[in-house]
N, C-alpha and C positions, 0 to 999 in steps of 0.2 A: 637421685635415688629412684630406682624404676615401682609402679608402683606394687600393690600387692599381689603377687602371682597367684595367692594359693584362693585369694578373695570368692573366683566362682565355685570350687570344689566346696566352700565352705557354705555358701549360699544358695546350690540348687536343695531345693525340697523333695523331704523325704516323705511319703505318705506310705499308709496301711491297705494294701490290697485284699480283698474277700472274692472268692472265683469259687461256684459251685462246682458239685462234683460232675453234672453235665456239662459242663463246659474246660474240664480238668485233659479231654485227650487232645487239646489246642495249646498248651502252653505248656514251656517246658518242665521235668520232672520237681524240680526245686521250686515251682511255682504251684504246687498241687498242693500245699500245708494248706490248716485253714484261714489260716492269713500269711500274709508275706509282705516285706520292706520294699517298696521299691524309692528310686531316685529317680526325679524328673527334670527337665531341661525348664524349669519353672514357667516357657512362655507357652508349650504344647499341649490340647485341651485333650480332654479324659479321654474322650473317644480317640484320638491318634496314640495316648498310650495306653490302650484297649490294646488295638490292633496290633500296636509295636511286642503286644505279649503271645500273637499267632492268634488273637480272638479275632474272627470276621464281627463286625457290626450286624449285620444279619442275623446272626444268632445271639445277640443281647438282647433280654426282654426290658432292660431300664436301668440305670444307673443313682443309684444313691451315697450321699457324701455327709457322715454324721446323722446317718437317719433320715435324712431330708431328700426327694428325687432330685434330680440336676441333669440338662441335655447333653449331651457329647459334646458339647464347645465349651463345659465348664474346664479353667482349668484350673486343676489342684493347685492346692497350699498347701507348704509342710506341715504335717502332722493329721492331717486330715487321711478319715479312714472310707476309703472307697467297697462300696458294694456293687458285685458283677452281679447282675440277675438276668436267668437264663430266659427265651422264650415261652410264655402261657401257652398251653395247648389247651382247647384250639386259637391258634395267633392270629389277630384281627390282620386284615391286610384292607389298607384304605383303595376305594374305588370298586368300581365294579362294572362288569361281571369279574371274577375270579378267575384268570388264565394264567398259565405258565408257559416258561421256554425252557428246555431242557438241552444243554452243550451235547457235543459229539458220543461222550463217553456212555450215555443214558439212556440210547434206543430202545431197549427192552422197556425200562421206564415207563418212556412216551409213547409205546404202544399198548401198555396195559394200563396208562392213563386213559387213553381214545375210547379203548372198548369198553371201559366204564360211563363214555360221555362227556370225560373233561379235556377241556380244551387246552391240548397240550405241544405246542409248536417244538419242533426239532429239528436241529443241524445235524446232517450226515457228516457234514463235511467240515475241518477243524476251520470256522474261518476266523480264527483269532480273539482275544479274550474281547479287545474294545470293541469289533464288530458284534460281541452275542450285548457286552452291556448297554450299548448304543440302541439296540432292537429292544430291548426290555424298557427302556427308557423311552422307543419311540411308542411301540407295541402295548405299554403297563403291564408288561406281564410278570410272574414273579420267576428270577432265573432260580433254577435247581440247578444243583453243580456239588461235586465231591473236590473241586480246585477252590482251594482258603484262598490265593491271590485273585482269585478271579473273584470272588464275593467280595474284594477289599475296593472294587473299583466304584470310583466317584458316582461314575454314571446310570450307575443301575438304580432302578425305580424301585425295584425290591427283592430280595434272593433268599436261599435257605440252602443250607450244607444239605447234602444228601450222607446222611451217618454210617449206611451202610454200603457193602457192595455186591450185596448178594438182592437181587433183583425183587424176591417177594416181601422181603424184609422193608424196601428201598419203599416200596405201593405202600404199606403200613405206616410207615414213617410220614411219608406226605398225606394219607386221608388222616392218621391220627392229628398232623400240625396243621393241617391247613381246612378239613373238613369242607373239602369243595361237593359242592351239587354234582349228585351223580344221578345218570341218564344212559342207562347199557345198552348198547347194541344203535344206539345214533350217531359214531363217527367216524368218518372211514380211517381204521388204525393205520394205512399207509402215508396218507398227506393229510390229517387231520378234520379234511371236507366232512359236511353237513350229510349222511344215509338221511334216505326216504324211500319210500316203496315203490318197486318195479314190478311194471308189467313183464308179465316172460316174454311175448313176443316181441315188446322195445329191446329185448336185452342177446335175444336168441344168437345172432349174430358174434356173440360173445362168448358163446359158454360151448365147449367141448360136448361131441353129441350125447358123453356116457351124462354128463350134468344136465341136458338138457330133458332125459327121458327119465331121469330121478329123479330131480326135484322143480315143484309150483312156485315156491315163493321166496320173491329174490329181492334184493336193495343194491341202492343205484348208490353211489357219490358224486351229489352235484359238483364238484370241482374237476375231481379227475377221471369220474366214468367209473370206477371200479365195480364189478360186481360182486355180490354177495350173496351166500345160501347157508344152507344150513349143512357142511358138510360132515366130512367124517369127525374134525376136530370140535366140533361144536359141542359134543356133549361137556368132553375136556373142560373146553372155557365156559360155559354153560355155571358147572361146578364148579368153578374158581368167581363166577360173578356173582353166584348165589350165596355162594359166604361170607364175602365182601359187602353185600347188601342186607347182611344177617348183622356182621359187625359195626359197620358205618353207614350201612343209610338210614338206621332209625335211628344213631347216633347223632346224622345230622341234621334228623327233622326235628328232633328233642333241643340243638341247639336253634335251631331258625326256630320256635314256640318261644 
């Protein structure tokens, strides 16, 4: 007689989910109660049935089972009631200095990262998910990405969903999470390089004659040369840096105290 066919359906464990309401637009409609049943393959740890719900690990601030914390390799037993908890703001990110890599989709992003000062590396060009987590892992930098599979990947050192997709919104979102050291108007927003001050006449050679007979004071980027002034856009950005350092840079001298 063959033996009990129905043996594993009766024996995988059923445990208690708890998923905040920040973390409610990752996981499917029916999973948005404030708890829910789920069924586990009994040998897979919490964190692979995290993720198996659309939650990136990236955006878990810790995991708790009966009240008690537990690491992503715990894995459940039945009837044990699991709690998602969402990332603290601002979220500690181990190492330092503080940099990010931001995927193809986030230009704007990473160039209103730059003019703030923070070091913010960027792919123009798609060159595949393993190559950005590979660079984050070489680099430690933390990947930002609107791609849930791309934050699922092994190799990445550290990452963070970007929640929005509206570009001023996307800047808030990362100074609010991450409260990186801001330093305005030190990096060049096209390749990231180190601005320093130039002399006009080192630069002359460079600058269209209408710029050259406007304006005295310019900045260089040691990497790629880029020149810099103060042109007609500046007051613009000017105004958009000055707010920014109204809402987060005494924000983040209050947290470094």
């Amino acid at each position: 007689m063959p033996g009990c066919w129905h043996c594993d359906a009766v024996t995988r464990p059923e445990v208690t989910v708890k998923i905040p309401a920040e973390l409610h637009l990752f996981v499917p409609a029916d999973r948005r109660a404030a708890s829910s049943t789920l069924t586990t393959d009994g040998s897979s740890s919490l964190g692979h049935v995290v993720e198996s719900l659309g939650i990136p690990l990236t955006e878990v601030g810790g995991l708790a089972v009966d009240g008690r914390d537990v690491p992503p390799g715990h894995v459940p037993a039945s009837g044990e009631v699991v709690e998602v908890r969402a990332v603290s703001r601002p979220q500690a990110v181990p190492g330092a200095p503080l940099r990010f890599l931001l995927d193809v989709h986030l230009g704007t992003l990473a160039r209103r990262l730059r003019l703030l000062g923070v070091d913010a590396a960027y792919e123009s060009e798609d060159i595949g998910d393993a190559a950005l987590a590979a660079r984050s892992a070489k680099e430690r930098r933390v990947l930002l990405s609107r791609d849930r599979g791309l934050l699922r990947r092994r190799e990445l050192w550290a990452g963070g969903y970007v929640y929005s997709d509206q570009p001023e919104e996307q800047l808030q979102d990362v100074l609010s999470r991450f409260a990186p050291a801001l330093a305005p108007w030190t990096r060049c927003v096209a390749c990231n390089g180190p601005l320093a001050d130039a002399d006009k006449e080192s630069v002359r050679d460079r600058l269209a004659d209408g710029t050259s007979k406007t304006y005295d004071v310019f900045a260089e980027c040691a990497d790629c040369g880029r020149v810099y002034w103060r042109g007609a856009h500046h007051t613009r950005l000017a105004t958009m840096v000055d707010q920014v350092m109204r809402d987060y840079g005494e924000r983040r001298r209050y947290i470094a105290d």
